[in-house]
Structures are given as C-alpha cells and as structure tokens.
N, C-alpha and C positions, 0 to 999 in steps of 0.2 A: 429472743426465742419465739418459738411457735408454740403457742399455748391452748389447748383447749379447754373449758369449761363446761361440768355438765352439770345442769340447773341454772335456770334463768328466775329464781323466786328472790328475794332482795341479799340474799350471801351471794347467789350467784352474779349477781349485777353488779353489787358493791365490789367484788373480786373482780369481775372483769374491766370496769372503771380502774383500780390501782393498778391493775398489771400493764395496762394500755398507759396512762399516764408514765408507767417505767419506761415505754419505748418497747416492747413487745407487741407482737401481731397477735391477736385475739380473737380465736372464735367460742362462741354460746352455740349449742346444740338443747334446745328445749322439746318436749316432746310433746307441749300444749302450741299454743297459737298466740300467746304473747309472756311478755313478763310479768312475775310477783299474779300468777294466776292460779296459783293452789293455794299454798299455807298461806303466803303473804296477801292475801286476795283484802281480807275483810277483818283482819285481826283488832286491837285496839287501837294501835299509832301510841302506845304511852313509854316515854323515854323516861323513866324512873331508876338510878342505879341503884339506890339504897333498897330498892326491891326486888331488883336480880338476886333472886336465891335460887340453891335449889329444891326441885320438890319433895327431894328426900332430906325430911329432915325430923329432929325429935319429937316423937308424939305422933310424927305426921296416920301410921299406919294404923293407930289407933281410932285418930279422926274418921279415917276413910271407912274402917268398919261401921266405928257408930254410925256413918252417914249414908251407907248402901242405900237403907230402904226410905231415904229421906226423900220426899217430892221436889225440897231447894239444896238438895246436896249439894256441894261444890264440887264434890268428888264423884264418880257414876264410874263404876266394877261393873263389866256385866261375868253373868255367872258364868261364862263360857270362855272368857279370860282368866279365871281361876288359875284354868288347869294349862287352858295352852301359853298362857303365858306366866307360867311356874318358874323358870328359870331368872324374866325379865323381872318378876314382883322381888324374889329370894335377893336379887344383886339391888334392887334398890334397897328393900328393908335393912339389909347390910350398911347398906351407905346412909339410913337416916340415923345413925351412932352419932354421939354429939362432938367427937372427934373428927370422924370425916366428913360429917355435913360442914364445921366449922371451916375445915380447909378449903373445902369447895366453896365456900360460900365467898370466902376473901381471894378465890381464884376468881372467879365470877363476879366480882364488884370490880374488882382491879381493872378487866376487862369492860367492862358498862361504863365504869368512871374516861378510859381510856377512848371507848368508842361513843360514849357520850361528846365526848372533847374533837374528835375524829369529822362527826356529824357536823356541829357548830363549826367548825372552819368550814366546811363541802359548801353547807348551805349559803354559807356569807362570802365564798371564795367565786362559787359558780353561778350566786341570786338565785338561788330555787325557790319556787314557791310553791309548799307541798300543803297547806293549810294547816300549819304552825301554830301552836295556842302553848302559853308561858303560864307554868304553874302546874300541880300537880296536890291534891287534897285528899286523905284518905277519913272517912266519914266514918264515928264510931258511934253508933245509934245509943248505946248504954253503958250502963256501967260495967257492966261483964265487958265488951268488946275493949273498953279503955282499960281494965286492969289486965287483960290478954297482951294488950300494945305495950304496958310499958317495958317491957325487956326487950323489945323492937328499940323503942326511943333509947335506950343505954347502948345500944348498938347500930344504930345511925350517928350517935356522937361517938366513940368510936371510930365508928370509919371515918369521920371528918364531914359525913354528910349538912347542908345547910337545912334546917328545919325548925317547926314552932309548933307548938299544943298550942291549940287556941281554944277556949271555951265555944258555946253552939251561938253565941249572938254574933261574935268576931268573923266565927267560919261564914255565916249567914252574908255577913256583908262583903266577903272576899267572894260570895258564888251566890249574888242574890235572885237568884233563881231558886233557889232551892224551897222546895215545899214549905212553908211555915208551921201546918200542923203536924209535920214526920218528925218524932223524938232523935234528937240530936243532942248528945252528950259534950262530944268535944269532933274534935278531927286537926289529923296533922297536915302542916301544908308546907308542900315545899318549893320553894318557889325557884330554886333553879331548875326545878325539872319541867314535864311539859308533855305534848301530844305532838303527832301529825301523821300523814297520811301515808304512808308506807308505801302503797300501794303507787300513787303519785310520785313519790318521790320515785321508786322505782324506774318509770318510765320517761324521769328526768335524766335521770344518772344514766341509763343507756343509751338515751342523745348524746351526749355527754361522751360517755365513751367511744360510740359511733364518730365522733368528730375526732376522737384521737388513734380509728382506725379499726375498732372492734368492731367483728362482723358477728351477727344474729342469727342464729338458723333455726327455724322453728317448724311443729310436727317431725320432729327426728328424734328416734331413741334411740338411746346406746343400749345395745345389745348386750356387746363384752368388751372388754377394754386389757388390752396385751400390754403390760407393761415392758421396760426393756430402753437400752440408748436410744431407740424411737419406739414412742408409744403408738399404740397402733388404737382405734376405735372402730368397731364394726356398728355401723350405722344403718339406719334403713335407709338411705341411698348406696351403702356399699362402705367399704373401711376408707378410712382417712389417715394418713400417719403425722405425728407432732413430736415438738422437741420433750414436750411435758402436759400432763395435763391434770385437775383440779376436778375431786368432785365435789359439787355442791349440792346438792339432789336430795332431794328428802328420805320417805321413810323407806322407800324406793331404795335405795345407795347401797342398803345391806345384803339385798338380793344379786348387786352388781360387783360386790366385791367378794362376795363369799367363797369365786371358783379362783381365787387369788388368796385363800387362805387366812382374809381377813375376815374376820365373823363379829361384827358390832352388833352390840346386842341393839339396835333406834325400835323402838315400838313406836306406832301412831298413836297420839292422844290424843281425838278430839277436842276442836275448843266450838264455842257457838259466838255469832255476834249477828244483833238486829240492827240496822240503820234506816234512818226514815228523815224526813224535811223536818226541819223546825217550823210552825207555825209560824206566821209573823205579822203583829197584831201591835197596832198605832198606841191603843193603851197600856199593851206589855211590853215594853221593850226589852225585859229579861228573861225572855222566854229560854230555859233549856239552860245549859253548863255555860262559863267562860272559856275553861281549859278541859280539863281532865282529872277524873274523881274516881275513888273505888267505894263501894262498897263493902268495909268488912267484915260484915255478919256472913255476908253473901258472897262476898268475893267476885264481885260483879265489876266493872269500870264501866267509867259514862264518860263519854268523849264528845267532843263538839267539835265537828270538822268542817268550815268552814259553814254552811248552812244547814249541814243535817247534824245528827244525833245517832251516834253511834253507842251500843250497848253490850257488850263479849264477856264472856265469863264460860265458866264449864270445863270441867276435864272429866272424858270419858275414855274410859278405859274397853274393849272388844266391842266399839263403834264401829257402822258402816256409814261408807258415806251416802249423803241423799236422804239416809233416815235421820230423820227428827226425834228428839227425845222432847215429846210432850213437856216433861218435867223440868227440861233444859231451858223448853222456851220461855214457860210461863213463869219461871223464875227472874229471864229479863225482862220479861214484860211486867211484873210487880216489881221489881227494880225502880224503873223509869217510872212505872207510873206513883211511885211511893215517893219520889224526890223531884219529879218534873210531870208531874199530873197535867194532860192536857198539852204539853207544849211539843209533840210530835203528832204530824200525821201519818199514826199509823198505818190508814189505808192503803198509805204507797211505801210503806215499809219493806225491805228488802229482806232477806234469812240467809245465814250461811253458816256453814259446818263445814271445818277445815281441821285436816291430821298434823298433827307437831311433833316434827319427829325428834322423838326423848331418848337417853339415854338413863339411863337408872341411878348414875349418880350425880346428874345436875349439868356439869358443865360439857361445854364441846368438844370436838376433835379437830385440832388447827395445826398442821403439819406436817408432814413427810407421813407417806405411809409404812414405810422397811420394804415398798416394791420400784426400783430405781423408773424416776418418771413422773411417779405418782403420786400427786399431793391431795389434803383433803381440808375442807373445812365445811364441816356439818355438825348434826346434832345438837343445834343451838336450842330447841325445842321451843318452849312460850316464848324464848328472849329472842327471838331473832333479828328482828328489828332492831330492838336497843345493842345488840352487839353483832348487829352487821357490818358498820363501820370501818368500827376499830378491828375486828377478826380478819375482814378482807385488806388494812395494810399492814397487819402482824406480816399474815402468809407471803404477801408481796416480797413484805423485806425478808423474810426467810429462804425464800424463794433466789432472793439477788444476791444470799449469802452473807446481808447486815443483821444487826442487833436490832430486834425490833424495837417499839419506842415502850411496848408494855412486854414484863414479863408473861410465859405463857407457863409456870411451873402447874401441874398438873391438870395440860389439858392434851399432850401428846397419846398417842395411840396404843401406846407402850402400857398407860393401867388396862386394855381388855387382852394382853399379850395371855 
C-alpha cells in the first residue's frame, strides 16, 4: 500500500520504519525541518515500564491543588486552564478512580513491557547507537518518600517487574556519583531498565527506514486529510492521494481531525529539560550519573547521555511555548546540583520546553479511526518514547490485518466515541 504518515517525532518514525520494513511505500510529511524535533526533541530518554502509568491516578488531583502555588511543584495549573480546559480536567479527574486508573495502568505496562522488548531487538538487530546507559534508580531522599513507595514496590512485583530496595550506602555504589552529603534514604533500582537518547535514535531509525524506501518530506502541513478508498491529504505543496494514511502528530492532531467528526480530547502538557557537558576531571572520574535516576520528592530524572547530563521534569498545564517557568527551571537546577554538585558545565547548558500531547486518561489511541483509510497512533503523552516501539508494530500488524504481538484492550478510539 501507499501510506502516509503525519508526524515525524519518534511514533512517527517508529511507524514509518515498521510499515516500510512490511514492504509498503512510505511517505513522512513533517511540518518542521527534521525528525523527533518537537516533543521528542529533548525529553528524558528513560525506558522504565514499571513506571508507565497514567497521570490520572488516585489522590493524584488532590496533589496538584496542594501543589499550585509551590515554587518545586511537579505539577504547574496555570489559572487560565481552569476554565478553558474544564472539560479536559473533568475527564481526567474522572479517570483518576482507582478502578479506571488500575485498567489503564495494566493497558499501559503491557504496552512498555511490549515496546520495551520491541526497542531491544531494533537496537541489536540494526547496531544503533543512540547513547544507551543500563539501569534505572529512583532516589528516596526520606522516610516520607520511602513509605509513599512502598505500594509502588507491591505493584512492581506484581507486574513481574525486576527490582531491589537497596539502602543509601548500596544505592551510593551502584551510582557513585551521587553527592555524599544529600540525605538518601533508600532507592529502588532496576536494573533492566535504562536511558538513551530518543532523539538519536530517531534519526537512526529514518536511515533505516529511508534504505527500506520511506520518503521524508519536510516543512509540509497537512491542512485537511479526506478520508475515503483513497485518502486524500491537502498539503502545502497541493493534495496528494494514498492507499491509507496514519496520524502521528502531536497536540496538533485534534485540530486535524476534528472536521472528521473525531474530537479527541490531547491537551499539551509541558514538560522542561536542561542538558549540559559533564565536567571531566582526571581526579573524578565519577563525575555525574551512570544510567538514569529520578528524583522522587521532585519528580525530576537525571540521565547521562553519553557525555552530557541531562535533567527533565515538570508538567504544566496552560503553558506557552518559549516561556520559561522560573520555577520550572530552578527546580532542575537544584535537582542536579543536590545530587551532582559541580559535575555539569552549566555555562553551556542547553533549556527546553516541549508539549506532550495527553489524553485525560493515560493511555494512547492505536488503531483504526471508524473513517475508512484512516489510522491513528497518538496521544502517547510523557511515554512516548518508551512506547514508541512496540505502538508503531501493534499498528503495522493491525494495519496488515495480523494479531498483533501485544494486546491493545483499552486503547482504541472507541472510549472518547
């Protein structure tokens, strides 16, 4: 078939990689100037499934109030989201019921576990090298944060995930980097999970695909897209017609589908992330992370990518982009310097602010849309990366009319009907 794809950020690339690998003709239509250049630009790179959840979950809506006027919120409402986005707040606090978070949550792991597994072949099938770092550590500065965790740990074993509570001297030598006088309790580590560079990879995977005959088009937007036995795309070069076509597209996608009768509720949530050089200094040699670590007092990750240092956290809510939230920043910036004091040059520090396009109750939309032609896989929001994967050969195989290799029970299009 003749397929197109719109969104080039790492669903859209990962999707066009499997569908091209099926023996389909492939075109990407992006409306920036390369790939993984919006949400996927600068995110954390952290492949953790046992922490694919979603963000609507119990208690969560209480957090977020108490946290409004906090300087290190994790969570940032601006007050002019209240109102314009009433309907998107109403369907998630709906969804954070311990009932439907729980479903979501085991749709959502199933899928990470899946495109976790997805990833690790690609990587060792095609020799990519995206600055890959092995391990995964979540840092519980006290005792409040460790008696929060343990209902987490009873549900990581549970799901089958591999993990260890390790006291602070153990964690200390698994990530000796780590600041020696910041209070450290305990932290969970998991050591098959891991970091890497999203971004990179991205621009792996579309070689990749390009050798199996997927073509790139880039500065093009889709305008409107006519579904029907040939789908049609009105492009800014003029319309295109295909056998079928895939949206991948961010928060962008609901304005594109809306005169098609599909009305998905994606809001943009801001996320932030600082990266900068690691130092690198003959008498430290542990300067900065090995792998990848969160913070969760803070809810902050510290990633190490091949020689920089990467730091992302933040969800904001009636964010523009370009603006900085003060409070965003200097929250990773006390982060890093509270666990890795000195070991970035921040001078050449980089800033970014990027939208993740959410849906209110966690998990994605991977599937047929109900408009003949028209398939979708978006909405992945914080996770995209970790289920980029496995989401782009579910769709493939759906697409070819096989059983894909992971159930997709409640992620069709059919719950915003």
């Amino acid at each position: 078939m003749r397929i197109a794809i719109i969104g080039a950020g790492i669903i859209g690339v990962t999707t066009a990689y499997e569908l091209s690998a099926d023996g389909h003709a492939v075109t990407v239509f992006e409306r920036g100037s390369a790939v993984a250049d919006g949400t996927s630009f600068a995110n954390a790179g952290v492949v953790a499934p046992g922490y694919v959840t979603p963000w609507a979950a119990p208690g969560m809506a209480w957090k977020v109030l108490r946290q409004m006027t906090g300087r290190h919120a994790a969570v940032r409402v601006a007050p002019s989201a209240l109102l314009r986005d009433a309907g998107w707040l109403w369907r998630w606090w709906r969804a954070c019921r311990p009932a439907v978070h729980g479903a979501n949550r085991t749709h959502m792991h199933r899928l990470a576990r899946y495109s976790q597994e997805r990833l690790t072949g690609l990587s060792q099938r095609l020799q990519l090298d995206y600055e890959r770092g092995q391990g995964y550590m979540v840092l519980l500065r006290g005792e409040r944060e460790l008696a929060a965790a343990r209902g987490g740990l009873k549900l990581l074993a549970e799901l089958g995930v591999a993990f260890e509570l390790l006291d602070g001297a153990r964690a200390r030598q698994l990530e000796p980097g780590l600041n020696p006088g910041a209070p450290l309790r305990a932290a969970i580590h998991l050591p098959l999970d891991g970091v890497g560079n999203c971004r990179q990879f991205a621009h792996l995977l579309k070689a990749e695909a390009q050798k199996l005959g997927a073509r790139f088009q880039f500065q093009q937007t889709v305008r409107a897209v006519h579904p029907g036995p040939t789908v049609t795309l009105d492009l800014t070069d003029g319309p295109q017609a295909f056998d079928a076509a895939v949206v991948c597209a961010g928060v962008d996608a609901g304005a594109l589908l809306a005169p098609l009768g599909l009305r998905l509720p994606l809001l943009p949530v801001w996320g932030y992330s600082l990266t900068a050089p690691l130092r690198e200094l003959e008498h430290a040699p542990d300067l900065g992370p090995r792998s990848a670590l969160m913070d969760e007092r803070y809810k902050v990750a510290i990633s190490r990518l091949g020689r920089r240092v990467r730091v992302a956290g933040s969800a904001e809510l009636g964010g523009q982009a370009g603006r900085f939230h003060d409070g965003a920043m200097a929250t990773l910036h006390q982060v890093l310097d509270d666990w890795f004091p000195g070991a970035a040059q921040l001078a050449k520090a980089q800033r970014w602010k990027g939208a993740r396009p959410m849906l209110p109750d966690g998990p994605p939309v991977i599937g047929p849309s109900g408009r003949e032609g028209l398939w979708l896989n978006l909405g992945h929001g914080s996770s995209g990366w970790a289920l980029s994967a496995g989401s782009a050969r579910a769709l493939a195989d759906l697409m070819a009319g096989r059983t894909p290799g992971v159930a997709l029970d409640g992620l069709g299009v059919e719950r915003f009907a």
